[in-house]
KEZA-162021 format. One record per residue (C-alpha): residue number from 1; residue in one letter; chain; z, x, y. Coordinates in steps of 0.5 Angstrom, whole numbers, plus 500, padded with zeros to 3 digits. Example, Ala and Ser with C-alpha at 12.3 -4.5 7.8 and 13.67 -1.06 7.14 Angstrom:
% residues 2
i = 1; aa = a; ch = A; w = 516; u = 525; v = 491
i = 2; aa = s; ch = A; w = 514; u = 527; v = 498
This chain:
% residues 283
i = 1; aa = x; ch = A; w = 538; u = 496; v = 553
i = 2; aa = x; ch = A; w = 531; u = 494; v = 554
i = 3; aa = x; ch = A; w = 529; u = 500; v = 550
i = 4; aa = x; ch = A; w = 533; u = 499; v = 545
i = 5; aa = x; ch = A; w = 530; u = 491; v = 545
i = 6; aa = x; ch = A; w = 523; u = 493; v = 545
i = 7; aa = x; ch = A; w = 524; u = 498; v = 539
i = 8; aa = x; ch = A; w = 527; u = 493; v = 535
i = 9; aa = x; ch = A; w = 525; u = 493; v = 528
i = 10; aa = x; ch = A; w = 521; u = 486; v = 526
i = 11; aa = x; ch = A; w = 523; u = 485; v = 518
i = 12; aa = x; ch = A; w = 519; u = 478; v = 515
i = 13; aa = x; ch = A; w = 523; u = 478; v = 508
i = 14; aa = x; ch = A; w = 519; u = 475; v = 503
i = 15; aa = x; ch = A; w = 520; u = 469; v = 498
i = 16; aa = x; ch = A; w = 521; u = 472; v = 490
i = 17; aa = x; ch = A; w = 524; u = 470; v = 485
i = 18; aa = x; ch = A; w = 529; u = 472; v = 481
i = 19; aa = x; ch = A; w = 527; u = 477; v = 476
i = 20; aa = x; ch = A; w = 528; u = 477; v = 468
i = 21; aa = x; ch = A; w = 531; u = 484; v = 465
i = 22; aa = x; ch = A; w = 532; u = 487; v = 471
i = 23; aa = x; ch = A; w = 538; u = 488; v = 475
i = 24; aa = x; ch = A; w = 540; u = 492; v = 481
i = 25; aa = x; ch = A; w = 546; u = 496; v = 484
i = 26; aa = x; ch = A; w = 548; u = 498; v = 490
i = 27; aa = x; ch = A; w = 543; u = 496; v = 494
i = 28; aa = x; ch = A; w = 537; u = 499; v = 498
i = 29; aa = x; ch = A; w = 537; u = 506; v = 499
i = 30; aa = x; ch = A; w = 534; u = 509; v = 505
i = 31; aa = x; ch = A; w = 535; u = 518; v = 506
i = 32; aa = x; ch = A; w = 531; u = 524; v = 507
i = 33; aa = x; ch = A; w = 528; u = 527; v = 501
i = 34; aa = x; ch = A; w = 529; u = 534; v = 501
i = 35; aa = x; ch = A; w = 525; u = 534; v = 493
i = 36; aa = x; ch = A; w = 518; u = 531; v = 497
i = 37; aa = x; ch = A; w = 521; u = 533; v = 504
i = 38; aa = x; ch = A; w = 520; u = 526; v = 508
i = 39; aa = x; ch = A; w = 523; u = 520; v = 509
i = 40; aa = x; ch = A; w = 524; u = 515; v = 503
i = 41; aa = x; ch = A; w = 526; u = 509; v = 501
i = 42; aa = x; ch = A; w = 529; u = 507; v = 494
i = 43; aa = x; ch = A; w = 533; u = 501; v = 490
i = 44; aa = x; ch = A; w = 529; u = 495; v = 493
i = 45; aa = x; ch = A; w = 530; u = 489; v = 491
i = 46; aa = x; ch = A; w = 529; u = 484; v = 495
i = 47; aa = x; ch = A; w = 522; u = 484; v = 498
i = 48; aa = x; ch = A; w = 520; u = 485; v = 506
i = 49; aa = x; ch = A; w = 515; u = 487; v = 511
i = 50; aa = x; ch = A; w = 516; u = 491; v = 518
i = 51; aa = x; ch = A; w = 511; u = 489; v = 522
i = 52; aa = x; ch = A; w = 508; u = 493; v = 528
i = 53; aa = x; ch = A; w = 505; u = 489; v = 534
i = 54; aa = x; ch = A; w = 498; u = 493; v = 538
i = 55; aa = x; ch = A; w = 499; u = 492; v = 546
i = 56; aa = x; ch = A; w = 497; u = 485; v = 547
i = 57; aa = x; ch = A; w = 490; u = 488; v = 551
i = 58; aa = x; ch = A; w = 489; u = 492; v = 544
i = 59; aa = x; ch = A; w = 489; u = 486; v = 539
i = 60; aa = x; ch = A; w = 484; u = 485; v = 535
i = 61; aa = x; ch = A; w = 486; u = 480; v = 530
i = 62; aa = x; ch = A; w = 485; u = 485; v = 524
i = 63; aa = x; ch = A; w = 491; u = 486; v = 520
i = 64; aa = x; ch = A; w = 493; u = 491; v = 514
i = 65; aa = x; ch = A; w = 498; u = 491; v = 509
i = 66; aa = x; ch = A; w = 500; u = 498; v = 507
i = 67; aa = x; ch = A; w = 504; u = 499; v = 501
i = 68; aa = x; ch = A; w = 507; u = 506; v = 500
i = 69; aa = x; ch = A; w = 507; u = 510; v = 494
i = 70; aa = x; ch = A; w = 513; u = 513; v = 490
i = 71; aa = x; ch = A; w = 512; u = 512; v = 482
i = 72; aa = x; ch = A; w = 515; u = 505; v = 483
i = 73; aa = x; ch = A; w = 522; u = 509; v = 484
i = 74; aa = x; ch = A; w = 522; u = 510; v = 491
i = 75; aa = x; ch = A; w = 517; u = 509; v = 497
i = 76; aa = x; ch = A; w = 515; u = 514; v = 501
i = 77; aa = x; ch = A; w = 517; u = 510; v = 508
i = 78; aa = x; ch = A; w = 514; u = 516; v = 514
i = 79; aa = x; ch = A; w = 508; u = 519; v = 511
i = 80; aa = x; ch = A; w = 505; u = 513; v = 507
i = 81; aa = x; ch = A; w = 507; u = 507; v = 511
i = 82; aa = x; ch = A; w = 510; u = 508; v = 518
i = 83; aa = x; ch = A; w = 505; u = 513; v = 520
i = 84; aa = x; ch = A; w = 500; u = 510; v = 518
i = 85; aa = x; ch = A; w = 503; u = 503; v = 522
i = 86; aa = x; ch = A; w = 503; u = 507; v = 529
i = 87; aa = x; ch = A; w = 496; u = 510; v = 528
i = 88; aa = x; ch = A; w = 493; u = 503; v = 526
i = 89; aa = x; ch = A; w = 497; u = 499; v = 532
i = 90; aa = x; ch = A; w = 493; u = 504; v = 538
i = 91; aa = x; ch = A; w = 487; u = 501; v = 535
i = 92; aa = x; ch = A; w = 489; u = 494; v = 536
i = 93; aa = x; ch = A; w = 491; u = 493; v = 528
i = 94; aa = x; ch = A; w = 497; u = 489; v = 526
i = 95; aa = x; ch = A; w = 500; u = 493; v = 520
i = 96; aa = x; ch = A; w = 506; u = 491; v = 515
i = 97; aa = x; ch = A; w = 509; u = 496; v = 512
i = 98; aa = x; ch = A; w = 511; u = 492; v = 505
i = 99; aa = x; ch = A; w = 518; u = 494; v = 502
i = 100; aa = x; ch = A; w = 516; u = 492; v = 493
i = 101; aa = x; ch = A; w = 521; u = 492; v = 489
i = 102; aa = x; ch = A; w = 522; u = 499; v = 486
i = 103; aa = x; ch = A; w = 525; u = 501; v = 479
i = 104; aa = x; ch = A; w = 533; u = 501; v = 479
i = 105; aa = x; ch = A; w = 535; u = 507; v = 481
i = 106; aa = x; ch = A; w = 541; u = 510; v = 483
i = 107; aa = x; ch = A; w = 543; u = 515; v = 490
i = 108; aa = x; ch = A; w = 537; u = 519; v = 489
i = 109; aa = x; ch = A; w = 531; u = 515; v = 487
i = 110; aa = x; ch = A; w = 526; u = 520; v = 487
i = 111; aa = x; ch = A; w = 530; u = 524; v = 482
i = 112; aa = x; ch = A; w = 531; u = 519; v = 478
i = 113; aa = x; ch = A; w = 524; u = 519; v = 478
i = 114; aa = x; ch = A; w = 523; u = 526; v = 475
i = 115; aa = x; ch = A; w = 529; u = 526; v = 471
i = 116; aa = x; ch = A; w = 526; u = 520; v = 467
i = 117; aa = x; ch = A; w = 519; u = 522; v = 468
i = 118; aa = x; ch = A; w = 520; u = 528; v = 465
i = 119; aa = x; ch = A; w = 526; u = 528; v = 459
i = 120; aa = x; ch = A; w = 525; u = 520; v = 458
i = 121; aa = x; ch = A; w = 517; u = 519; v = 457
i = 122; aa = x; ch = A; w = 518; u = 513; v = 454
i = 123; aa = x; ch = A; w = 523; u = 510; v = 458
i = 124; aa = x; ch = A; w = 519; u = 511; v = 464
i = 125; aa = x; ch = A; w = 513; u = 507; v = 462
i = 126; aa = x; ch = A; w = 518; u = 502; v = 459
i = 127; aa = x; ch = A; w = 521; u = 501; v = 466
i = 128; aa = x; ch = A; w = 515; u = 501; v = 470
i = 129; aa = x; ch = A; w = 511; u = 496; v = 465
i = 130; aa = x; ch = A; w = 516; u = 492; v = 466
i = 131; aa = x; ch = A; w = 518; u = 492; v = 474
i = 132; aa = x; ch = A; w = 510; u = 493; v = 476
i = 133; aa = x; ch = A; w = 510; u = 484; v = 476
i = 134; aa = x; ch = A; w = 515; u = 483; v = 481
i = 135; aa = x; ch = A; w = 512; u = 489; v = 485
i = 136; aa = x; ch = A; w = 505; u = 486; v = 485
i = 137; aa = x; ch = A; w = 508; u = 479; v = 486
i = 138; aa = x; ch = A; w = 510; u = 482; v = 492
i = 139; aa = x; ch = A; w = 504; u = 484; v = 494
i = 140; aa = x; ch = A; w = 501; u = 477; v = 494
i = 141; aa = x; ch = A; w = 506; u = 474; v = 497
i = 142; aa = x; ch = A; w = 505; u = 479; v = 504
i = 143; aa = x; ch = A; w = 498; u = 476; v = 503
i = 144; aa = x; ch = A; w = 500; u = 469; v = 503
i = 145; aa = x; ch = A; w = 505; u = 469; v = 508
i = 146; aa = x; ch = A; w = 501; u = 473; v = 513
i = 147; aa = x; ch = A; w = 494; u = 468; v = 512
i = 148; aa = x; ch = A; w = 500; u = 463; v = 513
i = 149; aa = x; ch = A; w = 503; u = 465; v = 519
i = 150; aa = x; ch = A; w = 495; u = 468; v = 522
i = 151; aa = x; ch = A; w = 496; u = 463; v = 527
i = 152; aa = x; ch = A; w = 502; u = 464; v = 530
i = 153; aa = x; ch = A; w = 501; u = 472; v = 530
i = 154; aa = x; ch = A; w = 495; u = 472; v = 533
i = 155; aa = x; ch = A; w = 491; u = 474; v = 527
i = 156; aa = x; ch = A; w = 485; u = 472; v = 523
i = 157; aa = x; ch = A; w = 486; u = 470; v = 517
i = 158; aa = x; ch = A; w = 479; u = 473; v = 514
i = 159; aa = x; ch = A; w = 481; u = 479; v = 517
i = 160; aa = x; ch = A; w = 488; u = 480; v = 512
i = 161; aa = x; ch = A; w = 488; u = 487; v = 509
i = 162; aa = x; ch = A; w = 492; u = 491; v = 504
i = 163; aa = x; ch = A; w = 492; u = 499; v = 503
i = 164; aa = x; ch = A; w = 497; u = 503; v = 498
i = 165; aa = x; ch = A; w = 498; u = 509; v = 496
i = 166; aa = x; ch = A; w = 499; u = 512; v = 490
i = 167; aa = x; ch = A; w = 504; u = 507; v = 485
i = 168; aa = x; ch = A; w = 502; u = 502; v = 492
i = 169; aa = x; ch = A; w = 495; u = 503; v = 490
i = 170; aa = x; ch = A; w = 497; u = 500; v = 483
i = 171; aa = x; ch = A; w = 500; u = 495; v = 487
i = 172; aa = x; ch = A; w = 494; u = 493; v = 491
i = 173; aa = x; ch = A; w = 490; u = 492; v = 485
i = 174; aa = x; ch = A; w = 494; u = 488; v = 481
i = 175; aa = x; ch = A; w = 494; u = 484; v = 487
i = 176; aa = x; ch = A; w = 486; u = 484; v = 487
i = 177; aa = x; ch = A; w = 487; u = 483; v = 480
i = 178; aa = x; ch = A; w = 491; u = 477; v = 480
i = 179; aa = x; ch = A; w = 489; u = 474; v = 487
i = 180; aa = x; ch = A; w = 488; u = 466; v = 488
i = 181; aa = x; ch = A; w = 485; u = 464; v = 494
i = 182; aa = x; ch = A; w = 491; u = 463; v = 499
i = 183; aa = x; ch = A; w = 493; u = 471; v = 497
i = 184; aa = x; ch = A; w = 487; u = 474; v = 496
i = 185; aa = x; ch = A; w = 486; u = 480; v = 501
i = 186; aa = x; ch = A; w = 479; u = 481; v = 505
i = 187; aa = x; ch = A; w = 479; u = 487; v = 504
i = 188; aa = x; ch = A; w = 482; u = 493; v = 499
i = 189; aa = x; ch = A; w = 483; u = 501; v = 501
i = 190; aa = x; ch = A; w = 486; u = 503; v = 495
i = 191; aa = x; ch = A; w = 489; u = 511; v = 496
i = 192; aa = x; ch = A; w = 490; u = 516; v = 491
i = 193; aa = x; ch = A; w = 491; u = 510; v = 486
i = 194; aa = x; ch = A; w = 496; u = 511; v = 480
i = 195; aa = x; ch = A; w = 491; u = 508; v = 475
i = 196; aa = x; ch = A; w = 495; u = 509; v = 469
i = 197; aa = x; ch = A; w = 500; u = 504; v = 472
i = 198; aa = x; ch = A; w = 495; u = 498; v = 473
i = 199; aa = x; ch = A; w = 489; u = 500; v = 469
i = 200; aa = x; ch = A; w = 481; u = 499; v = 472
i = 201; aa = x; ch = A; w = 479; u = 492; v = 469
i = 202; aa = x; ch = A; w = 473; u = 487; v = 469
i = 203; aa = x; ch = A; w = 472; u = 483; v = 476
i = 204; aa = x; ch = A; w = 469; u = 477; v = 477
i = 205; aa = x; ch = A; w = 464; u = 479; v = 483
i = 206; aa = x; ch = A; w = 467; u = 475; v = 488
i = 207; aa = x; ch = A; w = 472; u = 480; v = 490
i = 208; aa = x; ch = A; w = 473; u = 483; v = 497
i = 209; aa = x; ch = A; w = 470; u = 490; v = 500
i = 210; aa = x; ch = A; w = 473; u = 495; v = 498
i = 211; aa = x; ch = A; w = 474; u = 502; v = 501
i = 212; aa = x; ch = A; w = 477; u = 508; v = 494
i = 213; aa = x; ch = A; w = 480; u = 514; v = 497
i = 214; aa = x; ch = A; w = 482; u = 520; v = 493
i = 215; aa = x; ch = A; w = 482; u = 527; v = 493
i = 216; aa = x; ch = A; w = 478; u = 532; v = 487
i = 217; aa = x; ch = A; w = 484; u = 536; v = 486
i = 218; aa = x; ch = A; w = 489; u = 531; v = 485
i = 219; aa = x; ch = A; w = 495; u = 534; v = 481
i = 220; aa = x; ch = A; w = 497; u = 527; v = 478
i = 221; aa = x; ch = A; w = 489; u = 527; v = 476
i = 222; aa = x; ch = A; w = 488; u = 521; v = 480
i = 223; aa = x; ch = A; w = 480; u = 522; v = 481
i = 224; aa = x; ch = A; w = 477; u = 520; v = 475
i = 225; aa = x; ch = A; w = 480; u = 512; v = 475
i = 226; aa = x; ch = A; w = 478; u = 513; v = 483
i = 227; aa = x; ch = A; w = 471; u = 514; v = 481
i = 228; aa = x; ch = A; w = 473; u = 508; v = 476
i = 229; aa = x; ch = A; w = 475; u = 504; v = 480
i = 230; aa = x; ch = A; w = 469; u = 504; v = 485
i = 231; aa = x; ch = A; w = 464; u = 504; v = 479
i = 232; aa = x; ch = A; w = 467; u = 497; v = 477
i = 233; aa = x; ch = A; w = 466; u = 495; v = 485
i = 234; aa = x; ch = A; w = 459; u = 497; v = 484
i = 235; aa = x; ch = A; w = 457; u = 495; v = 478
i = 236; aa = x; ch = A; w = 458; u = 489; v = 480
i = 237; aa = x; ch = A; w = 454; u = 490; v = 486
i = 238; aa = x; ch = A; w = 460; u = 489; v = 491
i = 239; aa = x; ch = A; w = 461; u = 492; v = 497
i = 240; aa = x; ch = A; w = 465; u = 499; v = 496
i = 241; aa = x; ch = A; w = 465; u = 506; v = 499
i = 242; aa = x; ch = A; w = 468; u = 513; v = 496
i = 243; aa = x; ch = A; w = 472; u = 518; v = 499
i = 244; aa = x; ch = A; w = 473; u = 523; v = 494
i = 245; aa = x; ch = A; w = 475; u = 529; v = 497
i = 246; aa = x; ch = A; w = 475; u = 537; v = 495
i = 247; aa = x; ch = A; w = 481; u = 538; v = 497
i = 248; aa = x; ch = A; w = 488; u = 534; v = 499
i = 249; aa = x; ch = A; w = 491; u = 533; v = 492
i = 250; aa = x; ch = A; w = 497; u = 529; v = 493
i = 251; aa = x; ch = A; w = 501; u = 524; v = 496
i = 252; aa = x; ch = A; w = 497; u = 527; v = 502
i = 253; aa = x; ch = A; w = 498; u = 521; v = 507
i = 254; aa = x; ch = A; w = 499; u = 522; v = 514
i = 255; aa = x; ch = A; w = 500; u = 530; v = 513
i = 256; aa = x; ch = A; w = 497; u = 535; v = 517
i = 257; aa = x; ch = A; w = 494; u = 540; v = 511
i = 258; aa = x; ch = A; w = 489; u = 543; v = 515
i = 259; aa = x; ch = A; w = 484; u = 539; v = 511
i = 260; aa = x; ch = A; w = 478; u = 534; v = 512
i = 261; aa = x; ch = A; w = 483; u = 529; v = 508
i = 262; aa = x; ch = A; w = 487; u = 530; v = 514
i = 263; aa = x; ch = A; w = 482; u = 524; v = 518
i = 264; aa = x; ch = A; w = 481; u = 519; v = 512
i = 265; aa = x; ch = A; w = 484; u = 514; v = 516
i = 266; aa = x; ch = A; w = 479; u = 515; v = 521
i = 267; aa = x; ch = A; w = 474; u = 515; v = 516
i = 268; aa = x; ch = A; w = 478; u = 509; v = 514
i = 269; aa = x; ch = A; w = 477; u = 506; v = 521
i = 270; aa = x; ch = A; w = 469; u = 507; v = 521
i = 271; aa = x; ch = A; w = 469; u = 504; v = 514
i = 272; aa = x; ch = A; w = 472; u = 497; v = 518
i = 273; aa = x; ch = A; w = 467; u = 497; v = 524
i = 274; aa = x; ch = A; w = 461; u = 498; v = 520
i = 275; aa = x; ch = A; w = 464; u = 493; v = 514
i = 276; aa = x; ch = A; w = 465; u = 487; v = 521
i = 277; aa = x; ch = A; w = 473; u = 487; v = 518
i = 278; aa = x; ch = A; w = 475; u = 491; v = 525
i = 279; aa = x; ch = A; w = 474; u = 489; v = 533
i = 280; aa = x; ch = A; w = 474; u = 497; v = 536
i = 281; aa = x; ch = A; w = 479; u = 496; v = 543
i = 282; aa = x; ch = A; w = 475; u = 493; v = 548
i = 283; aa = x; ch = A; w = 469; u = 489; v = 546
């Protein structure tokens, strides 16, 4: 019994509103996906966060908002989002796996996904367009809930970052984009961003540090909005480090693939020390 206390999952729902043109069925959907061989969630249409706590004697105040990818149709839950809590958590960092609202879907989101994407182009960019809002809607309200509650959970509110991955990169630069004060994160890792979903744009040059990973083979041909994106930080002479990897292609996440993009978190890590955004255990 006190096993299954101490496993116990943490979810923080998130405060929405009510969206216009868009409605749900059959609630959310959590299942293996034998099309992308994890697990995956999909139909969200409330927003949360699963919090994974460090060891108190590891904590070092820096926390990360992680949002997994999956075409805005789906989330991949393990790869991108749980796995990358748990290795965060041994190094002191606080992770908040952050559940978006998704395109409505049915049993199966993710081949809904590749039916929609593939027979019905139009329709797909219609739906996306319209349900990336609410999904970087919630990308700002896990900032401004975290800032908030920084005290209490034993967090710096300087320290507050956001990390997605692919349709969640979208979302993390829709949330830079359209940050106020009280929901701008300290800093941005976008991962394989899907820059065709949200678009490179001009920034102010006052935007947090930013660290753009990214593999050269990406089959989406995610490489060059990458390369956009840390041009855009650069020009602007904000703080801003690349990782394109030669190999990797998509959606590689937590995976063992037997290549040096197998360890961009450590990469990610080192980036953080350097950057004074990450404490290491023990000092």
């Amino acid at each position: 019994m006190a096993g299954m206390v101490m496993n116990a999952q943490e979810i923080i729902p998130l405060p929405y509103e009510k969206p216009e043109g868009v409605s749900w069925e059959g609630g959310e959907k959590a299942f293996f996906s034998d099309i992308w061989n994890t697990e995956v969630v999909c139909n969200v249409s409330r927003p949360t966060m699963e919090v994974f706590r460090p060891d108190p004697d590891k904590a070092n105040g820096t926390s990360v908002i992680i949002a997994p990818g999956g075409g805005l149709y789906a989330l991949s839950i393990e790869s991108e989002g749980n796995m990358v809590a748990r290795w965060l958590v041994e190094k002191g960092v606080t992770a908040f796996v952050l559940k978006y609202r998704l395109v409505p879907t049915g049993e199966d989101g993710v081949r809904d996904l590749n039916e929609t994407s593939s027979n019905h182009l139009d329709e797909f960019k219609r739906l996306i367009s319209t349900v990336i809002p609410y999904s970087v809607a919630d990308g700002l309200a896990a900032i401004k809930y975290v800032r908030e509650h920084a005290a209490g959970m034993g967090l710096k509110e300087d320290r507050i970052g956001f990390m997605g991955f692919s349709a969640g990169g979208a979302v993390t630069m829709g949330v830079a984009y359209n940050a106020s004060e009280e929901s701008q994160p300290n800093f941005l890792v976008p991962v394989y961003a899907w820059t065709d979903a949200m678009p490179v744009q001009e920034i102010t040059g006052s935007e947090p540090p930013m660290l753009v990973i990214c593999a050269t083979d990406d089959p989406l041909g995610l490489a060059k909005g990458s390369v956009a994106l840390y041009n855009s930080w650069n020009d602007a002479r904000q703080s801003v480090a690349l990782h394109m990897y030669s190999q990797g292609g998509h959606g590689f996440g937590m995976k063992s693939q037997g290549l040096p993009s197998d360890t961009w978190i450590e990469r990610f890590y080192d980036w953080g020390v350097a950057e004074d955004l990450i404490t290491p255990t023990g000092k």
